[in-house]
C-alpha positions in Angstrom: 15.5 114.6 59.9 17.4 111.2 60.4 20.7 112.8 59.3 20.8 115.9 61.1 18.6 115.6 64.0 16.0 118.4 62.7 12.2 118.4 62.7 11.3 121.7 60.4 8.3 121.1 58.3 8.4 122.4 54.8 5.6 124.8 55.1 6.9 126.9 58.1 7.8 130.2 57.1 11.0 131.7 57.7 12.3 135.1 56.8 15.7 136.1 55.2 18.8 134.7 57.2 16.8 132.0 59.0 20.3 130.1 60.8 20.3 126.5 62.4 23.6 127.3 64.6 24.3 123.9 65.9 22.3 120.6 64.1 20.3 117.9 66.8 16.9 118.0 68.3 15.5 120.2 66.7 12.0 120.1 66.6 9.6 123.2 65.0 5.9 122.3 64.8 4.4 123.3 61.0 2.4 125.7 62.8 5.3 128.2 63.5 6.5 130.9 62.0 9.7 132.6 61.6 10.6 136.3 60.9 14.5 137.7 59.6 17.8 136.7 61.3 16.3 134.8 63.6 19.3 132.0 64.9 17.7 128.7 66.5 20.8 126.0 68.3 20.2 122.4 69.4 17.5 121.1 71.4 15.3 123.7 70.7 11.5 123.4 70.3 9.4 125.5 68.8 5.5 124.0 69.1 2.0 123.4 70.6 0.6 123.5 74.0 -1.4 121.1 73.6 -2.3 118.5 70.9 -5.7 120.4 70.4 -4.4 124.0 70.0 -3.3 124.4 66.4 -1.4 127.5 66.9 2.0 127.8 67.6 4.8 130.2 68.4 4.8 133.4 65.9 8.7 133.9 66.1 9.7 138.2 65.3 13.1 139.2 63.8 16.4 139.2 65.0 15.5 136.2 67.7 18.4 134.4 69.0 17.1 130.9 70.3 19.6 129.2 73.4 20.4 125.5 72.8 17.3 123.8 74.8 15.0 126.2 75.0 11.5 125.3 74.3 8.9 128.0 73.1 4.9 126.8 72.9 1.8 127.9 72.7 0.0 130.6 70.5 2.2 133.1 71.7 4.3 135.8 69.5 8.2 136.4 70.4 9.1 140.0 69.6 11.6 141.0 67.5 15.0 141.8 68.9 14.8 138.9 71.6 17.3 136.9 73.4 15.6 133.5 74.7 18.3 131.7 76.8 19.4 128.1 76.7 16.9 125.8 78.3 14.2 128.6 78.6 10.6 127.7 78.9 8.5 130.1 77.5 4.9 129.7 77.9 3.6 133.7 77.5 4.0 136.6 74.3 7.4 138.3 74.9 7.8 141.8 73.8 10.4 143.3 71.8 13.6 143.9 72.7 13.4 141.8 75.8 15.7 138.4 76.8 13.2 135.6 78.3 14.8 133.3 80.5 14.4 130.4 83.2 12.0 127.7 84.2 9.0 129.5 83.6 10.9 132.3 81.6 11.0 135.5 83.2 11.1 138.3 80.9 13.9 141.3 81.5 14.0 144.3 79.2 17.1 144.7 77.3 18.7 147.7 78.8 19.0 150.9 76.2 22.6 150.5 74.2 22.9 153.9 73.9 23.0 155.1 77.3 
């Protein structure tokens, strides 16, 4: 943690291709969980609501996690998810959706193939 800046507990899971893009701040609560390809950047934090909730974020596949963002509560983040840089997101996001601003607002991800 002193070296690179990152608070990631040993027993959090995270699936295949788990990627720290960019070292500093980080901070993931040992509650969390990670699914594949998911990409977290700097200042990111991934935790509780509150001290007395022991349940954090559940954290889908192919998540890509903007540089500040901050992601808490017992929620679960869909997979195919954008969560922009500095984002707070407080509620469940569905899959393929992007989440963004102070609360997030979520925004369906429009249909590549149309």
């Amino acid at each position: 943690e002193v070296l690179t800046g990152i608070d990631l507990p040993c027993e959090v899971p995270v699936g295949a291709n788990f990627r720290i893009d960019q070292f500093g701040d980080i901070i993931i609560s040992g509650y969390a969980r990670f699914g594949d390809n998911c990409i977290v950047r700097n200042g990111v934090t991934v935790g509780l609501k509150n001290i007395e909730e022991k349940a954090a974020p559940s954290i889908g596949s192919n998540v890509s996690i903007g540089a500040g963002a901050k992601i808490l509560g017992n929620i679960t983040i869909g997979n195919n998810v954008d969560i922009g840089a500095n984002a707070v997101v407080l509620v469940s996001v569905p899959d393929n959706s992007i989440a963004v601003g102070i609360p997030a607002r979520i925004i369906p991800k429009k249909n590549s193939q149309s």
